[in-house]
C-alpha positions, -999 to +999 in steps of 0.1 A: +730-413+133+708-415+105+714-418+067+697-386+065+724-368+082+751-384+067+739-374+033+735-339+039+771-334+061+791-309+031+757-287+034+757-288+074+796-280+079+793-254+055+765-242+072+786-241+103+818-229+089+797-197+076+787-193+113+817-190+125+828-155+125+838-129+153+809-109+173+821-079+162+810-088+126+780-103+136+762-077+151+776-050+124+763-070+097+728-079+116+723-043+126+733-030+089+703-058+074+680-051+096+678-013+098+677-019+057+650-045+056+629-022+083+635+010+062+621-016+031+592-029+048+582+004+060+579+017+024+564-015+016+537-009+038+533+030+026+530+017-005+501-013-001+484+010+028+483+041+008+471+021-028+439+010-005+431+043+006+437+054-032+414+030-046+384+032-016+388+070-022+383+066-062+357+037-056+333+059-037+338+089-067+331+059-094+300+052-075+287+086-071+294+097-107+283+063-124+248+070-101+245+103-113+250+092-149+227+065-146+201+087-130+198+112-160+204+084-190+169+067-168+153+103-170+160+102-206+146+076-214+114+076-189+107+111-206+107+093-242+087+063-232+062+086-222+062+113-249+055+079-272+027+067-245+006+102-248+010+097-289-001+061-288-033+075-266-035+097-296-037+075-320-065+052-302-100+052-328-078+072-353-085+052-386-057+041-407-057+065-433-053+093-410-019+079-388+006+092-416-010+133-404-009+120-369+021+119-371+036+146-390+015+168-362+042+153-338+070+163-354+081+175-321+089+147-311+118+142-337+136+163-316+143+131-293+140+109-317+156+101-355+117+089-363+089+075-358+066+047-368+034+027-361+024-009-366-010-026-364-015-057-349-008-080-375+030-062-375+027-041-406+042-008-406+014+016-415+027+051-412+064+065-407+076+103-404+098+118-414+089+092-441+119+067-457+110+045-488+103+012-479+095+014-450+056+020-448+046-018-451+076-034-439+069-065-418+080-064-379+058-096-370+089-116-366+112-092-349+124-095-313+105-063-298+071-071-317+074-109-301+079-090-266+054-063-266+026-087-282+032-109-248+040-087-225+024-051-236+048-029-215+074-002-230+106-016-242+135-007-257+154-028-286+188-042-292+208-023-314+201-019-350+219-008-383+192+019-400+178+015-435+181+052-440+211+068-426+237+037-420+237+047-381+235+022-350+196+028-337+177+015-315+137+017-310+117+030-278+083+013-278+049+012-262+021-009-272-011+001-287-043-006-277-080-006-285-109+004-267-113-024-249-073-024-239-065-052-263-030-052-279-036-030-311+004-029-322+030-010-317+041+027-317+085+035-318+106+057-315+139+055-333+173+066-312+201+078-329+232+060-311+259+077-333+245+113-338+215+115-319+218+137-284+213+106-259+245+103-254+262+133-258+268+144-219+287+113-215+311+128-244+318+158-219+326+141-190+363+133-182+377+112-160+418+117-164+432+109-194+421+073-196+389+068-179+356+066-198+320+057-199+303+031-217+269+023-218+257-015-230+228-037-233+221-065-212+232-091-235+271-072-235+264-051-265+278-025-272+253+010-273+280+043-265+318+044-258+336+081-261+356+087-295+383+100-273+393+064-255+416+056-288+421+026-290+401+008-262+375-017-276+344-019-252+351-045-231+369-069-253+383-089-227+359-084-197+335-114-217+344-135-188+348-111-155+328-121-127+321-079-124+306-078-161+286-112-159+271-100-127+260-066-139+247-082-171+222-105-144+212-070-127+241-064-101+251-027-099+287-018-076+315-015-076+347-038-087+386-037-096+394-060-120+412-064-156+413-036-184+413-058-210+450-050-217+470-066-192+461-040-168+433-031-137+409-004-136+385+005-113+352-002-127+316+009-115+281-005-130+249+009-125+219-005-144+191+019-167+161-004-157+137+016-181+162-001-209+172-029-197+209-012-202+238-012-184+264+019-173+301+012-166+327+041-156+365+028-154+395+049-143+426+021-152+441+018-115+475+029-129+459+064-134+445+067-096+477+053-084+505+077-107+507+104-076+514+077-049+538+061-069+561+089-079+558+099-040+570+068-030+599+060-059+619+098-046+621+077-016+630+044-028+661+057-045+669+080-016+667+043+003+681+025-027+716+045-022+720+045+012+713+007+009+741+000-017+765+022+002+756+001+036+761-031+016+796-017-001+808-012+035+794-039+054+810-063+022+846-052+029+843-052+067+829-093+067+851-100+041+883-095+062+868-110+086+855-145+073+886-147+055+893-182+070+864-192+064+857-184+029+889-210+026+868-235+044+843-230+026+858-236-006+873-265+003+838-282+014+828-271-024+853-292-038+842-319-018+806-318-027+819-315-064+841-345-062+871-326-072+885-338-030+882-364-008+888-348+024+894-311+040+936-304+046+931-270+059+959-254+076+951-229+103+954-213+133+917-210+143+912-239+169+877-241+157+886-245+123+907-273+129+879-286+146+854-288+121+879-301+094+887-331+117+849-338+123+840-329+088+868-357+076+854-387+099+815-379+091+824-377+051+833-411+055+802-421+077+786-402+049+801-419+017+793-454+032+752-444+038+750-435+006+762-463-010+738-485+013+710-456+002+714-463-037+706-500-037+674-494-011+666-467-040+673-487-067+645-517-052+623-492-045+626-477-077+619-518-094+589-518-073+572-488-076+581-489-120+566-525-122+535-517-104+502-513-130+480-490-103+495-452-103+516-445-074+537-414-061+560-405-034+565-367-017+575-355+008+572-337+045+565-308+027+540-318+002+564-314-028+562-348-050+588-360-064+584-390-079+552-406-102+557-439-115+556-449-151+517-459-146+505-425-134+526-404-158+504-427-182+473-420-166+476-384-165+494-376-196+525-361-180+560-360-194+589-376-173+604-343-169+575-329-159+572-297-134+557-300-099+532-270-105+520-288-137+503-316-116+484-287-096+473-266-128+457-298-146+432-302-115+400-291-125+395-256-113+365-260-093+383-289-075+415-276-070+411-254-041+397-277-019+421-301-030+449-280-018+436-274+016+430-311+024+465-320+016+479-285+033+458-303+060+466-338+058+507-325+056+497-303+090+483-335+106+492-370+092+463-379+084+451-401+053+442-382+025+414-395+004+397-376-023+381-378-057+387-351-082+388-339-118+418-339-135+422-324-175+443-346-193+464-333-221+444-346-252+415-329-237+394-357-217+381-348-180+393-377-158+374-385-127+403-403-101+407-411-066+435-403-048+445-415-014+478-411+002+494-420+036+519-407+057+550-434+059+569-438+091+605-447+099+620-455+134+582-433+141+594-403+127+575-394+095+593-393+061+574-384+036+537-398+021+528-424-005+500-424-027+479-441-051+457-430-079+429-447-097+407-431-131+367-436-120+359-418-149+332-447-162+321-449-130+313-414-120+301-407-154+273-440-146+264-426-113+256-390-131+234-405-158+215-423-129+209-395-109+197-378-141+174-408-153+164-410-119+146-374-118+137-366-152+108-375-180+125-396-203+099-378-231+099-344-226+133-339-205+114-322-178+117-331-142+092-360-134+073-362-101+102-372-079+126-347-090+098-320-086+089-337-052+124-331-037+126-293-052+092-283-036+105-298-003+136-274-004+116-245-015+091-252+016+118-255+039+135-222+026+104-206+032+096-218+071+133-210+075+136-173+061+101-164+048+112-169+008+080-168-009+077-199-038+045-204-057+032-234-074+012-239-106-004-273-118-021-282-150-033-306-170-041-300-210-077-296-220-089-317-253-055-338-254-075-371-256-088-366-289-053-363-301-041-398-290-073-413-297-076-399-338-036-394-339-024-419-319-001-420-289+029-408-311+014-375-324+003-370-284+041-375-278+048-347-298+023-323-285+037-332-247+071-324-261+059-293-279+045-281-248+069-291-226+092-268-249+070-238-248+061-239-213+106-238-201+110-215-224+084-188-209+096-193-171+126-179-155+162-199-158+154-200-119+119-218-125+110-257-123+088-276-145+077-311-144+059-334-158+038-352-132+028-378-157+003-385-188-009-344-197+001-335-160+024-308-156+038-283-128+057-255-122+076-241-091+083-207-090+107-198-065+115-161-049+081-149-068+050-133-055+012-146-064+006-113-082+036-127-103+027-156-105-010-151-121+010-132-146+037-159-151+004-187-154-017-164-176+014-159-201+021-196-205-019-203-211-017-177-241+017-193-255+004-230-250-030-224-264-009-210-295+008-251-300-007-273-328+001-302-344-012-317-372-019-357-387-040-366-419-052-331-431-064-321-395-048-293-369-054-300-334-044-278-307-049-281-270-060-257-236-048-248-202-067-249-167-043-241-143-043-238-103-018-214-088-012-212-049+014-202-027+032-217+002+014-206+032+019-205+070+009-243+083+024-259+049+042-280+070+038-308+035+038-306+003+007-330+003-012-299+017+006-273-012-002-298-037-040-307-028-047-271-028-033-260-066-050-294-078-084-280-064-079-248-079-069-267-112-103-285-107-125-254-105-105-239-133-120-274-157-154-263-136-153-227-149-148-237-188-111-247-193-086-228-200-087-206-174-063-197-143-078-199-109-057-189-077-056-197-047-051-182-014-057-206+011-075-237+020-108-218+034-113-195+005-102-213-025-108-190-053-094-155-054-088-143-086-101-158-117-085-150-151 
């Protein structure tokens, strides 16, 4: 037999000893346990059935009232935007002098709004009403929704603001004004009243239980409206970091369940205000939806709960007297393991107890002399593995380890008396998931496991190792695996910066022309697979020799860098730029129209042609002309994608510089000029 058995023979005979009992016991005690566990599981399943059906049932009222809210708060606002669009096209060829009694004649409008203000192009406040002190002349050039409407002259609604005048959170409507020849003349605004003003005031009606609310928020996560009557909730405070809330803040709208904020889940619904860029969340905390269910269930549970203890009471006595002998035997075998006895004297008139005392006797001393011979193979082992510099660890059939030698403790910053969940937790999140299932796999089939992974040491370092473990055989029966662990850190942190080095401008930290290459070829195979529709934009800067030539190559530097800056920052996070070397650049729009695009290209001429830079008493400042096409049916290179936005760039140099010319296809090469 093996030393295996031998060391685990007071477990087995006890095991045994328990078994032995008489039918009639058996099958009163089975039935008793198993009508109990049934009655239990059926409750169980009540329970988790019945909280789904809660939950859908609530989820589909969330989404229905946080649609309906949502609808009228983008009425709302639609109807202001263009109650303040009709007074701009009053104002157009209105002289200066005469905006303050514009004005006042639309006191109407005060009604929806706390007030109202016009600004000329330069971003000077010129007239106000009602009228506060200070405020006629106040500069808005610099401010956040002056910035947006100058470069994109569409209606827009600010982030939250505290007012000069009455000490309230505001925010300002807006729509820009133009001249006759639809130039950007300024701005006109609107100023919302977030604490007083009448926005808001359905949501304070609406109730949802005693707990639920509605909130309403910006994009960015703050806070415009949450009811008075939710004491004590902050908006949000710890939904920072939900999946949920980060989606809806990109421009997701549905329905989740996830944390309150207090320990606690709530079912949640968002629904976005597109007019205002805001965002609508209605929570019910799940605890509320699920109070009816649950005091259904618990009348049942302690109707259950006492007939279980009376079963249990009953069934007690009756095995009791009848394990009797055993319970003896059993403590007997206790003493053993415990050292307090050498062998079982147990005096009986069972014939099968007498039976397992004698062959509990002869295998306790097939047992003592195994693990005596067991300690000194430990003990080498033990010398081995300690001595050993590479980190090394043993587990077993089951995947639990027990055992890390001195080195890997080391490396990874573990205690000796350390927990076997704390090795798990330390993995790097992202990593740890598929970690577990190769080793649930490796355990399932033998197999060597081999993996590199992030692992967070204590003192706050990321280590890169490499782990690869074996299954060990004895006699060919498996007993356990072995593995060893090795830190790669330097290594995988010198393979990152050369990927990195390997596809970026060293200058500008754009993508150069390889790393651009290999992101127009996935966006052209994306689009002959599924149709996604990616646009390309090249250009090269007009009057950037006379800069390096007066300036040198250093000040050119700095104008590449500068418009390298300007150029990211105007394109979507989603968006590629490049520099294709000397004043080359491009840009790879992916999941964007033309029409989009000619916008997108236009927008970044105006913001480039704003960049200057300046050496020995001199400003010098630099042009766009820029070729946009699309991937088209028959792209089947980017050679072909990349010949046509160059010719397009071309005949924009032809046309004058600075100048956008698009392109729709190889045959008809200019379409729209701007």
């Amino acid at each position: 037999m093996s030393e295996d058995f031998y060391l685990h023979v007071p477990a087995r005979i006890g095991v045994l000893a328990r078994s032995i009992c008489s039918l009639q016991g058996r099958l009163l005690a089975g039935l008793a346990m198993t009508w109990l566990v049934i009655v239990g599981l059926v409750l169980l399943l009540a329970w988790q059935f019945g909280k789904g059906l809660v939950d859908d049932a609530n989820l589909a009222h969330l989404r229905y009232e946080s649609q309906l809210i949502a609808n009228d708060l983008s009425e709302q606002v639609e109807r202001r935007l263009r109650a303040l669009e009709r007074l701009e096209q009053g104002l157009r060829n209105v002289p200066v002098e005469e905006v303050p009694a514009r004005l006042e004649n639309a006191q109407v409008l005060l009604e929806w709004f706390e007030g109202l203000m016009v600004a000329d192009i330069d971003g000077r406040v010129v007239a106000d009403w009602p009228i506060v002190p200070g405020r006629a002349g106040l500069e808005t050039a610099a401010t956040e929704y002056f910035r947006m409407l100058r470069h994109s002259p569409w209606p827009y609604v600010s982030q939250p603001f505290i007012g000069r005048a009455s000490g309230d959170s505001l925010v300002l409507m807006l729509v820009p004004r133009f001249d006759d020849q639809g130039d950007f003349n300024g701005v006109v605004g609107g100023m919302i009243n977030l604490t007083h003003g009448g926005l808001f005031r359905r949501l304070e009606e609406i109730r949802l239980g005693d707990d639920g609310y509605v909130s309403v928020f910006t994009a960015t996560g703050e806070a415009l409206f949450h009811p008075r009557r939710a004491g004590g909730v902050v908006l949000d405070r710890a939904l920072g970091h939900s999946d949920a809330l980060q989606q809806a803040l990109d421009g997701w709208q549905g329905e989740a369940i996830a944390s309150s904020g207090e320990g606690t889940l709530a079912l949640m619904a968002y629904r976005q205000i597109w007019p205002a860029n805001w965002i609508v969340k209605v929570a019910i905390p799940q605890a509320q939806v699920q109070a009816p269910l649950g005091d259904f269930l618990a009348r049942l549970w302690w109707a259950w709960l006492a007939l279980a203890v009376l079963m249990l009471i009953t069934m007690r006595w009756l095995v009791r007297r009848l394990l009797r002998p055993l319970h003896r035997l059993e403590r007997q075998i206790a003493q053993v393991g415990a050292g307090e006895r050498r062998y079982l004297e147990l005096s009986t008139s069972m014939h099968e107890l007498r039976q397992v005392a004698g062959s509990f006797n002869r295998l306790e001393h097939e047992r003592l002399a195994a693990l005596e011979h067991l300690r000194d193979r430990q003990a080498f082992l033990d010398a081995v593995l300690g001595s050993t510099p590479i980190g090394m660890f043993v587990a077993d059939l089951e995947g639990r380890i027990n055992y890390l030698n001195p080195a890997l403790l080391e490396l990874l910053g573990l205690e000796v008396t350390h927990e076997a969940r704390d090795l798990w937790e330390r993995i790097h999140p992202d990593d740890r998931r598929g970690t577990e299932d190769m080793w649930r796999y490796t355990l399932s089939t033998g197999s060597d496991f081999v993996r590199q992974l992030r692992f967070l040491h204590p003192d706050g370092v990321t280590l890169w190792v490499e782990v690869h473990a074996s299954q060990v055989l004895g006699n060919d029966q498996p007993l356990g695996f072995v593995g060893m662990v090795k830190d790669i850190t330097e290594r995988r942190q010198q393979e990152a910066l050369q990927r990195w080095e390997a596809e970026h401008d060293p200058l500008t930290g754009l993508l150069n022309r390889r790393g651009f290459e290999r992101r127009l070829e996935e966006a052209l195979a994306e689009y002959s697979k599924t149709g996604t529709p990616s646009v390309l934009i090249l250009f090269d800067l007009d009057h950037f020799k006379p800069i390096n030539d007066e300036g040198g190559h250093a000040l050119g530097d700095e104008m590449l860098r500068r418009v390298a800056q300007v150029v990211a920052w105007e394109v979507r996070r989603s968006d590629h730029v490049a520099r294709q070397g000397g004043d080359e650049f491009a840009v790879l729009l992916p999941s964007c129209t033309l029409k989009q695009a000619g916008e997108i290209a236009e927008s970044l001429r105006r913001a480039v042609s704003e960049v200057t830079v300046s050496n020995a008493g001199k400003t010098y400042s630099i042009t766009l002309s820029m070729g946009v096409t699309a991937l088209q049916e028959g792209d089947d290179a980017i050679e072909s994608v990349f010949a046509r936005a160059d010719r397009a760039s071309y005949q924009a140099k032809a046309d004058g510089r600075n100048a956008v010319v698009v392109t729709t296809s190889d045959d008809d090469l200019i379409d729209s000029l701007w």
